[in-house]
N, C-alpha and C positions, 0 to 999 in steps of 0.2 A: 611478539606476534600480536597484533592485535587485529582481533576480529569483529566482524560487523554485519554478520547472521549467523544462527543456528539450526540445524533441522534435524528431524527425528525422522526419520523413514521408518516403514513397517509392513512385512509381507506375509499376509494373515493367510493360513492354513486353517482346517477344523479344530485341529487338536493342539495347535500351538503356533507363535510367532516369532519372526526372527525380528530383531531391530537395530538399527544402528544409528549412531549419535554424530555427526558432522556438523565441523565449522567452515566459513569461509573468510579467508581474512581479507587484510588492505590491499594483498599484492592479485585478489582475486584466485588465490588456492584455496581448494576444498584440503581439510585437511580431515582423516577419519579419527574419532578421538577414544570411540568403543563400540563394539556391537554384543548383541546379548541373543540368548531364544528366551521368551517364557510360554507359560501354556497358554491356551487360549481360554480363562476362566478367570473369575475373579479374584482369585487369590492372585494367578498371572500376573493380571491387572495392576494392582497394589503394589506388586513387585516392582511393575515398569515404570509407573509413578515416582516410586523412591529413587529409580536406579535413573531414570531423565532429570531428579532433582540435584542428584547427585554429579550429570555433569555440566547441568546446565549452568548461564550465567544470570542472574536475573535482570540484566544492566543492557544486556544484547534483546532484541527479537528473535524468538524462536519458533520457527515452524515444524508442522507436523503432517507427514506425506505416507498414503497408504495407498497400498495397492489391496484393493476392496476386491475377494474371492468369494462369488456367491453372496453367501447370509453371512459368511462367517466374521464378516469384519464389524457386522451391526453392533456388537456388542460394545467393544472398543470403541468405534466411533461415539 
């Protein structure tokens, strides 16, 4: 399978965030590769850092998609 984007989506609550990891490959499928919650703090943070490192490729473009609730997503962003 080879693919030729990546994105990170992310739907920010006060207290915490859901996120999930998707590729899209050559034949134009999205494929989901994992989804996670963490809190919405900087430990969180750290968390998702590692855990995007973890399924990223660094070879592909990777995008990053937020659905911004209020304040809450300032922090992240």
């Amino acid at each position: 399978m080879k693919i030729i984007k990546q994105s990170v989506g992310a739907d920010i609550a006060k207290d915490k965030f859901d996120a999930c990891f998707s590729v899209l490959t050559h034949e134009q499928r999205v494929v989901v590769k994992a989804s996670r919650k963490f809190p919405n703090s900087p430990k969180g943070f750290a968390e998702f850092t590692q855990w995007v490192s973890k399924w990223a490729d660094p070879s592909v473009e990777l995008l990053f998609i937020m659905e911004a609730t209020g304040v809450y997503h300032d922090n992240l962003a």
